[in-house]
N, CA, C and O atoms as CSV, one atom per row, in Angstrom:
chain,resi,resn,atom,element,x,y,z
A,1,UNK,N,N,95.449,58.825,26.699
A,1,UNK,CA,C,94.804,58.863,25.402
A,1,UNK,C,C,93.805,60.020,25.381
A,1,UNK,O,O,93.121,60.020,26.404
A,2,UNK,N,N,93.471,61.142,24.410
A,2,UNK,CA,C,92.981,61.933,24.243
A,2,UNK,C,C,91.893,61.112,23.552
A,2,UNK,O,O,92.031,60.067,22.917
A,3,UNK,N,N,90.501,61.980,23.875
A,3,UNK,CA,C,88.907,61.878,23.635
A,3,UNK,C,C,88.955,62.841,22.791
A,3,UNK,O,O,89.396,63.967,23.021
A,4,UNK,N,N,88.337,62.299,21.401
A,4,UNK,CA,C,87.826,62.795,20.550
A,4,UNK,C,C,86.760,63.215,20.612
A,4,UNK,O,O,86.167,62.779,21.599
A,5,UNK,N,N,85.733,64.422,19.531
A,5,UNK,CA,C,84.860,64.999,19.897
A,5,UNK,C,C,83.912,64.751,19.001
A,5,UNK,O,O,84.412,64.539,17.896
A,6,UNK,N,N,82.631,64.682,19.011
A,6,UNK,CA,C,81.502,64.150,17.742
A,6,UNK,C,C,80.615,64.909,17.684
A,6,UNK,O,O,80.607,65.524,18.750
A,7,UNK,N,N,79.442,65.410,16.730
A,7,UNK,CA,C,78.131,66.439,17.674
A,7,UNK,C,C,77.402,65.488,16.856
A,7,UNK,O,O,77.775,65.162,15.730
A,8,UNK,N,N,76.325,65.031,17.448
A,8,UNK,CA,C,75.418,64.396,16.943
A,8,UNK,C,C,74.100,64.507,17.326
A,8,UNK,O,O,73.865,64.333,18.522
A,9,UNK,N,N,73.091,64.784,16.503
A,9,UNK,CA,C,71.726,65.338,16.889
A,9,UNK,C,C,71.901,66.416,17.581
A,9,UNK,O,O,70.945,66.733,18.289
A,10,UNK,N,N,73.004,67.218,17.610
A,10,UNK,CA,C,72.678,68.314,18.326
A,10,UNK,C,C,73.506,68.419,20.005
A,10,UNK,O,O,73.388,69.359,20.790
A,11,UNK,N,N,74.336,67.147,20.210
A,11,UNK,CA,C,74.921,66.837,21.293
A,11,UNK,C,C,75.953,66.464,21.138
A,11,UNK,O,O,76.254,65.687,20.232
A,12,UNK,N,N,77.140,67.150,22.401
A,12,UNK,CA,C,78.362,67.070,22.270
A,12,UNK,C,C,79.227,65.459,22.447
A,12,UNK,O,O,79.190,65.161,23.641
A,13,UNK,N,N,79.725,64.731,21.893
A,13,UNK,CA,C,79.887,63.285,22.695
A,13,UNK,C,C,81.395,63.280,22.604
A,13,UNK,O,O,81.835,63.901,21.636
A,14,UNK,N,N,82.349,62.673,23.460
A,14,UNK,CA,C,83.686,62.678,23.392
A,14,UNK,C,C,83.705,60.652,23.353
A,14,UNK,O,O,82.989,59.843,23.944
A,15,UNK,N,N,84.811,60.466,22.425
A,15,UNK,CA,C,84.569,58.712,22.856
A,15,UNK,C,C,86.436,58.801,22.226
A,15,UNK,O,O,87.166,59.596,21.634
A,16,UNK,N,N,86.507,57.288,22.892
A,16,UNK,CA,C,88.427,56.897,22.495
A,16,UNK,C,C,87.629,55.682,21.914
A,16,UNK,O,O,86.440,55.477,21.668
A,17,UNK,N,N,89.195,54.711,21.762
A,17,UNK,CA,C,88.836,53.693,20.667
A,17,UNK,C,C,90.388,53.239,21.584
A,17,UNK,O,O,91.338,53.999,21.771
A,18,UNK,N,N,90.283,51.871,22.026
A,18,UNK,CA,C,91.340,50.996,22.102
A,18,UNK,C,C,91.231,49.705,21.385
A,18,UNK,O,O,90.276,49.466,20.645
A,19,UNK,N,N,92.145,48.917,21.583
A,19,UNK,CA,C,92.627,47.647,21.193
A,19,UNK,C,C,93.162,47.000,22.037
A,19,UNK,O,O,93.749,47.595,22.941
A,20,UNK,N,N,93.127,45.565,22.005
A,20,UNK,CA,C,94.247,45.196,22.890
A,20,UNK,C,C,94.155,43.505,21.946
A,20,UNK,O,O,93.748,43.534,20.784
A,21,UNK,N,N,94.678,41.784,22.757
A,21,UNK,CA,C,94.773,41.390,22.546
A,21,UNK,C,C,95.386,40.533,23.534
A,21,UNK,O,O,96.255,40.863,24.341
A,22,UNK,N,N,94.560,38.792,23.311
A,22,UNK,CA,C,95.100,37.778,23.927
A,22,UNK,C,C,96.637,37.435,24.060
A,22,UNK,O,O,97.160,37.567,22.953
A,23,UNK,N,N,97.467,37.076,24.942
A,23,UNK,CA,C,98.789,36.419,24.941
A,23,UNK,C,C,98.990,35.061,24.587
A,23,UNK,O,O,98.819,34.202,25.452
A,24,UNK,N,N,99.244,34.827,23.728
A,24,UNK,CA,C,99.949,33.771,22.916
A,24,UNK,C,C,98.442,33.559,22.199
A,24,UNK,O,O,98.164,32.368,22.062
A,25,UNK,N,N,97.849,34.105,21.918
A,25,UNK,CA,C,96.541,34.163,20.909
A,25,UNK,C,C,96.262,35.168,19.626
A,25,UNK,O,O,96.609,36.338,19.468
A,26,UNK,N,N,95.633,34.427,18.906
A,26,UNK,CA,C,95.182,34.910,17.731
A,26,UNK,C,C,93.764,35.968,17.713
A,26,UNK,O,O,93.085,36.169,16.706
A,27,UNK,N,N,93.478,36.650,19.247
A,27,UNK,CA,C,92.055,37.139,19.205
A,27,UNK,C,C,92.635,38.402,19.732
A,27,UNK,O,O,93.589,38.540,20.498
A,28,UNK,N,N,91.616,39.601,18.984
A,28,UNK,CA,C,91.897,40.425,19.204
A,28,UNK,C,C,90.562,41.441,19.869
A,28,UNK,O,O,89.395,41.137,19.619
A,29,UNK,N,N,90.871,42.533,20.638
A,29,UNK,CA,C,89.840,42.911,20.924
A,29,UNK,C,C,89.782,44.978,20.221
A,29,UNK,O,O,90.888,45.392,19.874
A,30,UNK,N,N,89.014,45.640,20.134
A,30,UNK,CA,C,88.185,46.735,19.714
A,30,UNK,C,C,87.338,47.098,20.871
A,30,UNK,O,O,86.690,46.220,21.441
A,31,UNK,N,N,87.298,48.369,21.268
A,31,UNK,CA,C,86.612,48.763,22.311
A,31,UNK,C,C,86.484,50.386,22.001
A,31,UNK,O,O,87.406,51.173,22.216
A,32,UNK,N,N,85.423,50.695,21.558
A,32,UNK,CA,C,85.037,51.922,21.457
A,32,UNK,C,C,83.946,52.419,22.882
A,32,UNK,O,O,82.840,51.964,23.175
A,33,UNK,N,N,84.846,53.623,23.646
A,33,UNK,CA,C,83.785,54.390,24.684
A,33,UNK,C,C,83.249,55.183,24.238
A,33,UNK,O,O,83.883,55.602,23.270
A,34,UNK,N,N,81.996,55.900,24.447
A,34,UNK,CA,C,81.621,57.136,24.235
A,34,UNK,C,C,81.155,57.540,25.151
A,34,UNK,O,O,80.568,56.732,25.871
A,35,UNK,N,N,81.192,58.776,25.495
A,35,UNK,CA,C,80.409,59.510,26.803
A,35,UNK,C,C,79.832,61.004,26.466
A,35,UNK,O,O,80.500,61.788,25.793
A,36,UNK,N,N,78.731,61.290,26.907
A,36,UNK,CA,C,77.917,62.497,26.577
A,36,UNK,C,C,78.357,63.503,27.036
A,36,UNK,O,O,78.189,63.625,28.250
A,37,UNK,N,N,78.880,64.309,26.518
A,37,UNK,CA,C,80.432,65.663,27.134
A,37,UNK,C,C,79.541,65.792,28.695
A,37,UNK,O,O,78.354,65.497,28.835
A,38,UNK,N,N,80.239,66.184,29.517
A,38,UNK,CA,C,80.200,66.018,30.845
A,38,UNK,C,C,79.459,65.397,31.934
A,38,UNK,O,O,79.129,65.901,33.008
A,39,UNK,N,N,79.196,63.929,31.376
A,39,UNK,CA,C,79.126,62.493,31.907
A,39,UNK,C,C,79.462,61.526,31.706
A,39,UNK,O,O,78.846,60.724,31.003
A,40,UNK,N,N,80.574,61.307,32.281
A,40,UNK,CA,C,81.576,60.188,31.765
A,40,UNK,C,C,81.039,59.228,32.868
A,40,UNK,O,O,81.961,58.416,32.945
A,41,UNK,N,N,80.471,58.997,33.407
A,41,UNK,CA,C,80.061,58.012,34.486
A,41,UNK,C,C,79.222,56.958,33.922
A,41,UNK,O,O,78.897,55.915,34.488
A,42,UNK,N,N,78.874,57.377,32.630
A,42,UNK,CA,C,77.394,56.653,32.059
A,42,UNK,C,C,77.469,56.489,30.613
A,42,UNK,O,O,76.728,56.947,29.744
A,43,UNK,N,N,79.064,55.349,30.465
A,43,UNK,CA,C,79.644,55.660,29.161
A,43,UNK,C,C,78.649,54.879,28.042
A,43,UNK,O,O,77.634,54.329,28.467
A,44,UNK,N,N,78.860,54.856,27.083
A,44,UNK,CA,C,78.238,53.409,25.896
A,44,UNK,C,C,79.964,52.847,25.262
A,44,UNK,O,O,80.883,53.377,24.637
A,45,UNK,N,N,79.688,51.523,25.854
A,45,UNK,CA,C,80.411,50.593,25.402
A,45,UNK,C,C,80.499,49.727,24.295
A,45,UNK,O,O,79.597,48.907,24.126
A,46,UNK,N,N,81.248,49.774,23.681
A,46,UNK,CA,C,81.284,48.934,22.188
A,46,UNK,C,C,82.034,48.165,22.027
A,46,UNK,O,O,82.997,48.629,21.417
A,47,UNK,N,N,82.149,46.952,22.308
A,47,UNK,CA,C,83.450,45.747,22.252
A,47,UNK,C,C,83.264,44.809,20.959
A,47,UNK,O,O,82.246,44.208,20.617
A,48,UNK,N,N,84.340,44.840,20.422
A,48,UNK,CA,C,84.242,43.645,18.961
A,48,UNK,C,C,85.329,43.086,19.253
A,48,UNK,O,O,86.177,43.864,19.690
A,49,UNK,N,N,85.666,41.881,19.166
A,49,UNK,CA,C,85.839,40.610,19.606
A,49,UNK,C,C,86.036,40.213,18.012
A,49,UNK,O,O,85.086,40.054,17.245
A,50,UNK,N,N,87.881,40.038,17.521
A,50,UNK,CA,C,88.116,39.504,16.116
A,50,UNK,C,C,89.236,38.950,16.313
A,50,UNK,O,O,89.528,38.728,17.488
A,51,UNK,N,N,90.064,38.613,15.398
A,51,UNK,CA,C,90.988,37.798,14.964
A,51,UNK,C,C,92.115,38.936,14.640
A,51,UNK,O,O,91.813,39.967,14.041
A,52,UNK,N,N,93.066,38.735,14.962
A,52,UNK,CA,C,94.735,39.464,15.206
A,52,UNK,C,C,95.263,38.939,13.970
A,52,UNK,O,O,95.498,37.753,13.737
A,53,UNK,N,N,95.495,40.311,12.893
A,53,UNK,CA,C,96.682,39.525,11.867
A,53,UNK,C,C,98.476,40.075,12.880
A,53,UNK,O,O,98.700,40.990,13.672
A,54,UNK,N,N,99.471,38.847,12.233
A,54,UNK,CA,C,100.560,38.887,13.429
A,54,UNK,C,C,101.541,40.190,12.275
A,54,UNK,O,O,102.763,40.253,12.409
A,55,UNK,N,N,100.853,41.067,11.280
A,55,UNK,CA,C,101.618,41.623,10.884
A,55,UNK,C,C,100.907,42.975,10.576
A,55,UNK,O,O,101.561,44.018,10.570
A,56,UNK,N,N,99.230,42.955,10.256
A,56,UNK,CA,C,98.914,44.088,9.725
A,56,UNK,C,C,98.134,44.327,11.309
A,56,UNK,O,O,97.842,45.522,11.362
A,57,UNK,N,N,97.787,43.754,12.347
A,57,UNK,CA,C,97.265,44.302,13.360
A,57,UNK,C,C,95.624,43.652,13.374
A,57,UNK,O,O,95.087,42.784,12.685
A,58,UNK,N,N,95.163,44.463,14.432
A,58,UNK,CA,C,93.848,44.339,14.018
A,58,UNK,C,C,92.803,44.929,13.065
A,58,UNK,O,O,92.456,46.109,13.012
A,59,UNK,N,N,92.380,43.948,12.350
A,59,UNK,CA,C,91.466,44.574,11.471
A,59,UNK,C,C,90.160,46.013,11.115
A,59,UNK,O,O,89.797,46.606,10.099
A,60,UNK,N,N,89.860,46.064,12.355
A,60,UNK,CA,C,88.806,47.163,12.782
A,60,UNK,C,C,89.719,48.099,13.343
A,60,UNK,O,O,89.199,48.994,14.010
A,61,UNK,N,N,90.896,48.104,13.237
A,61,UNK,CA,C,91.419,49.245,13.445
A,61,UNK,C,C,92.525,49.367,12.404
A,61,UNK,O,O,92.923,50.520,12.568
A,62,UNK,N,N,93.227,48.833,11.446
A,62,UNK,CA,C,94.036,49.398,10.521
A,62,UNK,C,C,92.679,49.275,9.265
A,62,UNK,O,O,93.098,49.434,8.118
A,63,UNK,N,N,91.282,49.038,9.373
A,63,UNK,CA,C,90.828,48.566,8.264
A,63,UNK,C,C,90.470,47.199,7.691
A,63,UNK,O,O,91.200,46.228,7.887
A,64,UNK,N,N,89.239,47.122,6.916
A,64,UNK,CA,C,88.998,45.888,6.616
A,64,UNK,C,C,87.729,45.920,5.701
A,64,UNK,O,O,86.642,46.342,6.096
A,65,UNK,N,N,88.006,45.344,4.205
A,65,UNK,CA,C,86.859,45.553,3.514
A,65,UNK,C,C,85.737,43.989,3.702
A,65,UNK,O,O,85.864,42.765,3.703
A,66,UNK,N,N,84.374,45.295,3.881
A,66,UNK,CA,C,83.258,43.916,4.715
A,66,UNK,C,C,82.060,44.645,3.088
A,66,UNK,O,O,81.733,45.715,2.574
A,67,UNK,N,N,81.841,43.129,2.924
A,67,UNK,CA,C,80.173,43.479,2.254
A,67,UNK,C,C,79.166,44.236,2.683
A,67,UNK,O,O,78.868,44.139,3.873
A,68,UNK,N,N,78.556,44.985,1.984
A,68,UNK,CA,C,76.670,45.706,2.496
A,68,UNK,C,C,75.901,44.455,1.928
A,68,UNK,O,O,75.684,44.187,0.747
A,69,UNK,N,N,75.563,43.799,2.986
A,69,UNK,CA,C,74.322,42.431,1.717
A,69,UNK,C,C,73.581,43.104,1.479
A,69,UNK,O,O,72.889,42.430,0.715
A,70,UNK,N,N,72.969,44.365,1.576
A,70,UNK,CA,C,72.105,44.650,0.696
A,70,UNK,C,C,72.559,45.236,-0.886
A,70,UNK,O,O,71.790,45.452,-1.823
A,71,UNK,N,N,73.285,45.323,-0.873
A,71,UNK,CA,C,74.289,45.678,-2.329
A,71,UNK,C,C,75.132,45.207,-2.758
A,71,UNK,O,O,75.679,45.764,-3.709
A,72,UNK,N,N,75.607,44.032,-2.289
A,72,UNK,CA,C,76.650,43.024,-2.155
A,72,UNK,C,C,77.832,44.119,-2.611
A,72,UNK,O,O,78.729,43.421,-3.084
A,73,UNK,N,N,78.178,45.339,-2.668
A,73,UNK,CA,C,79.134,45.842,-2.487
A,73,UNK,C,C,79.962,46.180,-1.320
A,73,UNK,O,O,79.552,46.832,-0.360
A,74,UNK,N,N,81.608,45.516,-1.501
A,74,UNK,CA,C,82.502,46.220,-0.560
A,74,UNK,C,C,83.086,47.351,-0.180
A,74,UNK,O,O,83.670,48.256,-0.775
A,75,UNK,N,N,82.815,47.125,0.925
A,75,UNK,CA,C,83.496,48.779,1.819
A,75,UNK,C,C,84.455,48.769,2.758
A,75,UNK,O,O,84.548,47.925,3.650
A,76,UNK,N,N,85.210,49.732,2.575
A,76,UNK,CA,C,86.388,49.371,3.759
A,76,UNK,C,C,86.246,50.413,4.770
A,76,UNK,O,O,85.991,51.617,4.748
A,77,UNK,N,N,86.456,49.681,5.520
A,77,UNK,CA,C,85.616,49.690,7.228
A,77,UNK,C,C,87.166,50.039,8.035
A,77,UNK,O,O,88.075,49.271,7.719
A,78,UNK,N,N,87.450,50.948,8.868
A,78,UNK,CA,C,88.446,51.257,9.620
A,78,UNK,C,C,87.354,51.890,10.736
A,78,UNK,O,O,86.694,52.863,10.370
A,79,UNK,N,N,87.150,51.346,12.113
A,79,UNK,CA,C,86.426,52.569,13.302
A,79,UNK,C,C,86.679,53.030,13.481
A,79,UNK,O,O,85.998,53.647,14.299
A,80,UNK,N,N,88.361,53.803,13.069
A,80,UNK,CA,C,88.907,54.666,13.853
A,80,UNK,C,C,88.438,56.113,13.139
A,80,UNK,O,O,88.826,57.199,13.568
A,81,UNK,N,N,87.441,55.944,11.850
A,81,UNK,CA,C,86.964,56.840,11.637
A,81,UNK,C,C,85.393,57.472,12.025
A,81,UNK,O,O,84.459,56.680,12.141
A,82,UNK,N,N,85.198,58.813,12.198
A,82,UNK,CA,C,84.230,59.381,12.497
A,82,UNK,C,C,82.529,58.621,12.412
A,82,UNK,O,O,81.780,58.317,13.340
A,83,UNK,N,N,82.334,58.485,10.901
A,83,UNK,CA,C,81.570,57.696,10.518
A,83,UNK,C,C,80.734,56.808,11.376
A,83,UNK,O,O,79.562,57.041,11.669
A,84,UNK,N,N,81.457,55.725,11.772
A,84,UNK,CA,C,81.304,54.735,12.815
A,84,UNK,C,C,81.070,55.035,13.869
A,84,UNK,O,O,80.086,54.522,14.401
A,85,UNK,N,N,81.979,56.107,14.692
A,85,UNK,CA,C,81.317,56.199,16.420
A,85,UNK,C,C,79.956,57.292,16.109
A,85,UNK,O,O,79.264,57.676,17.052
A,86,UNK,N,N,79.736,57.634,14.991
A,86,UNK,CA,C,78.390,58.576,15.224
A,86,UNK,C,C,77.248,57.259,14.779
A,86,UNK,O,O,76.078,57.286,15.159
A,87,UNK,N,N,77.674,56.421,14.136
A,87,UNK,CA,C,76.780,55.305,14.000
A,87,UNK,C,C,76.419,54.393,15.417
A,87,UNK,O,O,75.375,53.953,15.899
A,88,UNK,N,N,77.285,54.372,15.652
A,88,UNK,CA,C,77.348,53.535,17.321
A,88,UNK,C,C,76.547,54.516,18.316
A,88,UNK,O,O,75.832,54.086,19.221
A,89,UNK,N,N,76.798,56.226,17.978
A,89,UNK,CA,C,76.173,56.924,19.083
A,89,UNK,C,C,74.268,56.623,18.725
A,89,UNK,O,O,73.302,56.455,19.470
A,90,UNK,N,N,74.414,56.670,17.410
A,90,UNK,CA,C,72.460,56.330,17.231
A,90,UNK,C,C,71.972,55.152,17.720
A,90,UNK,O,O,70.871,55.001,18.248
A,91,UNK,N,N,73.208,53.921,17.447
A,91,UNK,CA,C,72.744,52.340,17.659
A,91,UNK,C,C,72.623,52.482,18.972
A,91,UNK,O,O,72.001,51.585,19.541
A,92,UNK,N,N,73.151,53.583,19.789
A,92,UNK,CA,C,72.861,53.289,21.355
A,92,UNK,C,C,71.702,54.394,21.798
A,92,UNK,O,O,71.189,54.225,22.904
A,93,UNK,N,N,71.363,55.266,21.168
A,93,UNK,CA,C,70.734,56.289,21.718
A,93,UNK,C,C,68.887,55.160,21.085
A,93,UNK,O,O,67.788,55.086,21.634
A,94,UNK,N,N,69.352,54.606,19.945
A,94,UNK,CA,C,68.219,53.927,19.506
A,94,UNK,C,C,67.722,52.166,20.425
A,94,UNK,O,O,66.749,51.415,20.357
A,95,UNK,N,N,68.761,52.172,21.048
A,95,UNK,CA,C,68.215,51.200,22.375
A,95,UNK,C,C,68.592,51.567,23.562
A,95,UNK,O,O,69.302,50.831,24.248
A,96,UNK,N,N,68.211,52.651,23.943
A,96,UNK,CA,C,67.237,53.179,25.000
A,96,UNK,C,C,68.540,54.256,25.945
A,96,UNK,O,O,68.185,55.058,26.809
A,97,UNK,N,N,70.158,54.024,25.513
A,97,UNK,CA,C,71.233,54.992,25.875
A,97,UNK,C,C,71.211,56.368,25.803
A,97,UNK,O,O,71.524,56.796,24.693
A,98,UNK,N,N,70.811,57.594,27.034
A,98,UNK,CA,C,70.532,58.781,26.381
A,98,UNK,C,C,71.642,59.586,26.722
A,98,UNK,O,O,71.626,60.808,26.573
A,99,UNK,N,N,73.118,58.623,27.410
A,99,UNK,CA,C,74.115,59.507,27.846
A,99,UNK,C,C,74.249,59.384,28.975
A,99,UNK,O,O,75.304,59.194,29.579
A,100,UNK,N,N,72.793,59.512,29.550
A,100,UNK,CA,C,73.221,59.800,31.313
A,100,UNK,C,C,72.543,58.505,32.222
A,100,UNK,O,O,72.164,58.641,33.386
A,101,UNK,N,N,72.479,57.345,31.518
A,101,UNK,CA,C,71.936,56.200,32.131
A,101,UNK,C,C,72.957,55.619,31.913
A,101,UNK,O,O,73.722,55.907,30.992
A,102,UNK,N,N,73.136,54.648,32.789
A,102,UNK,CA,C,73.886,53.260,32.762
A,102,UNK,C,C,73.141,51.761,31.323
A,102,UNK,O,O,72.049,51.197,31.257
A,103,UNK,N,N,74.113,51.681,30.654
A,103,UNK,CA,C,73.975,50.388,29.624
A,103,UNK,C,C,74.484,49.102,29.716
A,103,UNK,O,O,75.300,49.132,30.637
A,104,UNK,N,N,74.450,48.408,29.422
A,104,UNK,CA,C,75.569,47.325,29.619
A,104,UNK,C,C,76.015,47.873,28.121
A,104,UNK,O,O,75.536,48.631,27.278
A,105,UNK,N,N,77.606,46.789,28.319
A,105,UNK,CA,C,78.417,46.857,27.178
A,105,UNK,C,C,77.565,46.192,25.581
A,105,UNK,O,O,76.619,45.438,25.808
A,106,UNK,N,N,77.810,46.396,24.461
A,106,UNK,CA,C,77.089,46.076,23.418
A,106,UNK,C,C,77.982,45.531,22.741
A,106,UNK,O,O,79.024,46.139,22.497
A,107,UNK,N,N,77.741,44.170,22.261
A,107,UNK,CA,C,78.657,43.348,21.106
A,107,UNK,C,C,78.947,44.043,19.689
A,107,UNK,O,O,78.018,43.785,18.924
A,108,UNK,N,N,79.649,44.611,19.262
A,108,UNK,CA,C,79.602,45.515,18.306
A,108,UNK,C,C,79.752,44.934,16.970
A,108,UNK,O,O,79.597,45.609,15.952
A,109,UNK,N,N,80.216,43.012,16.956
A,109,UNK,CA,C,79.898,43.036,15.463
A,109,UNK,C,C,78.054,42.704,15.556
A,109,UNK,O,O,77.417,42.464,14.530
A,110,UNK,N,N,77.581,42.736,16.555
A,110,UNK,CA,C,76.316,42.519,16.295
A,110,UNK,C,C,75.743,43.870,15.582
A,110,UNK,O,O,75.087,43.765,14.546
A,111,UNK,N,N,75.995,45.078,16.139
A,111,UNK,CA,C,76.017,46.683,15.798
A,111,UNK,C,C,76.400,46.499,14.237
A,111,UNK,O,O,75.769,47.028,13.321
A,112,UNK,N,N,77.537,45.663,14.074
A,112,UNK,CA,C,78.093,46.225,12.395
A,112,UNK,C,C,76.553,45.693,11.613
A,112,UNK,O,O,75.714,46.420,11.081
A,113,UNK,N,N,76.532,44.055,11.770
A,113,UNK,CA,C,75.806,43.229,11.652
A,113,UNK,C,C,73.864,44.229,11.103
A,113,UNK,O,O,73.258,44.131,10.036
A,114,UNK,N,N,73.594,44.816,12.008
A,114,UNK,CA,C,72.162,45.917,11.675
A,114,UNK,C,C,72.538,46.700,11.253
A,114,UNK,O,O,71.690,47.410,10.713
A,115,UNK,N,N,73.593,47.050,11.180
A,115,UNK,CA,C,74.582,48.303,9.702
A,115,UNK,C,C,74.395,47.789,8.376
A,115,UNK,O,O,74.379,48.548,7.407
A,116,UNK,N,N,74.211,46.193,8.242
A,116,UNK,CA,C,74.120,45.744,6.921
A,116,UNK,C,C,75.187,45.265,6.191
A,116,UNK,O,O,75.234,45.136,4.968
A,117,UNK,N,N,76.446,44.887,7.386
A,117,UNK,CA,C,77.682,44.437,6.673
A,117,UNK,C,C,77.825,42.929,6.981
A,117,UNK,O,O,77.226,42.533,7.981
A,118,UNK,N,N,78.362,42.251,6.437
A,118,UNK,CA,C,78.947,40.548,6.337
A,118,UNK,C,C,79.864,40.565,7.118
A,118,UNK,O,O,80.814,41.143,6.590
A,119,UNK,N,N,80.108,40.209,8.188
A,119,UNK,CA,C,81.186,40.149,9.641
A,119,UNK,C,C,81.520,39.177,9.609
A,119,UNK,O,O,82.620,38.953,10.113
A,120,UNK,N,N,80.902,38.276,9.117
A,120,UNK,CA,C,81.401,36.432,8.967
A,120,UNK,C,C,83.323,36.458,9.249
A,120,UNK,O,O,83.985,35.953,10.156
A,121,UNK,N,N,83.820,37.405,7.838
A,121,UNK,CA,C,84.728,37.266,8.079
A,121,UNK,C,C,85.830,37.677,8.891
A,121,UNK,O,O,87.022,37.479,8.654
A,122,UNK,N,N,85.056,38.583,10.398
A,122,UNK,CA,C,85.631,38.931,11.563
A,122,UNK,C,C,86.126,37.999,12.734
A,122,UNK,O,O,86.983,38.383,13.529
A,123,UNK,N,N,85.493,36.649,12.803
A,123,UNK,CA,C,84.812,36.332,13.718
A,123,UNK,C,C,86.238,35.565,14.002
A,123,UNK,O,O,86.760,35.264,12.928
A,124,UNK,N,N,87.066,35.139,15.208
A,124,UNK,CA,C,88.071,34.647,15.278
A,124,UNK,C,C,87.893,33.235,15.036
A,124,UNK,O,O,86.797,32.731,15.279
A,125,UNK,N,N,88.749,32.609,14.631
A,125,UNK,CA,C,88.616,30.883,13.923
A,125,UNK,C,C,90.053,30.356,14.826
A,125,UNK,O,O,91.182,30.822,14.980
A,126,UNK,N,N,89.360,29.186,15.289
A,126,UNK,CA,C,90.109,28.359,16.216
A,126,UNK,C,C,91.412,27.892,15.232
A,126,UNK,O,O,91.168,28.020,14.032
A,127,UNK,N,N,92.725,27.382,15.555
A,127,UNK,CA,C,93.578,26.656,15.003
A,127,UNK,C,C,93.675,27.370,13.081
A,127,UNK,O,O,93.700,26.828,11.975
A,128,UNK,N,N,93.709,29.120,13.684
A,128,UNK,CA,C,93.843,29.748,12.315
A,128,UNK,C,C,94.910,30.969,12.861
A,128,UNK,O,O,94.762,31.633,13.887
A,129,UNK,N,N,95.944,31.063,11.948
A,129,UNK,CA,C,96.450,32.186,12.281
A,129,UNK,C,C,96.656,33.169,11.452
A,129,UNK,O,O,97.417,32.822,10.549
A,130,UNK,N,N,96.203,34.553,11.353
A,130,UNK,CA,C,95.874,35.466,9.981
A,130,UNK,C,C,97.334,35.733,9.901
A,130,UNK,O,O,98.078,35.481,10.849
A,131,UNK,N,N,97.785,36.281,8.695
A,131,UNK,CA,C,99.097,36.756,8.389
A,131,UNK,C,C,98.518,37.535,6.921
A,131,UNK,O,O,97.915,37.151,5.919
A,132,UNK,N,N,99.040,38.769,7.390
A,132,UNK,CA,C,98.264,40.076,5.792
A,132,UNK,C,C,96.957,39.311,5.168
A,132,UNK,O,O,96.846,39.110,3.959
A,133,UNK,N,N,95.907,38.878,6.209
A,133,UNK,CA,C,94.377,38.989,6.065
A,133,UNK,C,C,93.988,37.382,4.978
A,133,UNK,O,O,93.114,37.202,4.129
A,134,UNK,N,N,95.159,36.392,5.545
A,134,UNK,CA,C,95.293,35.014,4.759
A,134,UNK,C,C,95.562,34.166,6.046
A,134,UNK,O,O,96.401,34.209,6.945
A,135,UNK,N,N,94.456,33.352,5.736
A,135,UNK,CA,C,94.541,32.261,6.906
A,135,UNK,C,C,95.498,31.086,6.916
A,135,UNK,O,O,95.620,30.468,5.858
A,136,UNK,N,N,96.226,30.680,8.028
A,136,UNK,CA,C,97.152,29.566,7.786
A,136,UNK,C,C,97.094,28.875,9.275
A,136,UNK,O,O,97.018,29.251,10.445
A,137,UNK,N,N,97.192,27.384,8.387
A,137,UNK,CA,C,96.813,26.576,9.963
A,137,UNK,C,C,97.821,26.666,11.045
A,137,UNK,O,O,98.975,26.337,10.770
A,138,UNK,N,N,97.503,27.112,12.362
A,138,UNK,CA,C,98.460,26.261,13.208
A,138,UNK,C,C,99.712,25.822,13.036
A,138,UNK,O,O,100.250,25.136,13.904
């Protein structure tokens, strides 16, 4: 997988974006790296932890429109765009990540969450299985 490139504040950052997902489960996972161009040893980790539709994929990565509560207007949210990992590079540089330190990994709908969006409807639901972004029991 090729590393994409970002400049932010003035600094070069390369980060990927995977996915993956439980076996015989409805949970899906989002994992954005970033690393400060030539220190990859001392990445910032971003894991979101959602719910698998069994046809459109995962949501944070084909897309997904989430509320701003402060405007109760919707926005559609895909990470695989720019936008987002330069948001994630501040949410980490703004708790205490300067590139070349070690972080632990960061819950990232908590990240969306101080972005000002409604994640409620990310969150994986037991004995639910999404199909084109419509819940159906079990």
């Amino acid at each position: 997988m090729t590393l994409r490139k970002i400049i932010v504040e003035e600094n070069v950052y390369l980060y990927k974006c995977v996915t993956g997902f439980g076996l015989n489960t409805e949970i899906a996972t989002f994992e954005i790296t970033i690393f400060l161009e030539n220190y990859k040893q001392t990445p910032l980790k971003i894991n979101f932890t959602t719910w698998e539709d069994l046809y459109a994929g995962n949501p944070l990565k084909t897309g997904i429109k989430l509320t701003k509560l402060a405007t109760k207007e919707e926005e559609f949210v895909n990470l695989n765009r720019p936008k987002y990992s330069r948001e994630f590079i501040l949410y980490g540089l703004k708790m205490g990540w300067d590139g070349k330190n070690k972080v632990a990994s960061i819950d990232g709908l908590e990240v969306l969450k101080s972005l000002g969006y409604d994640v409620s409807v990310l969150y994986p639901k037991e004995g639910i299985i999404m199909v084109h972004g419509k819940e159906y029991l079990k």
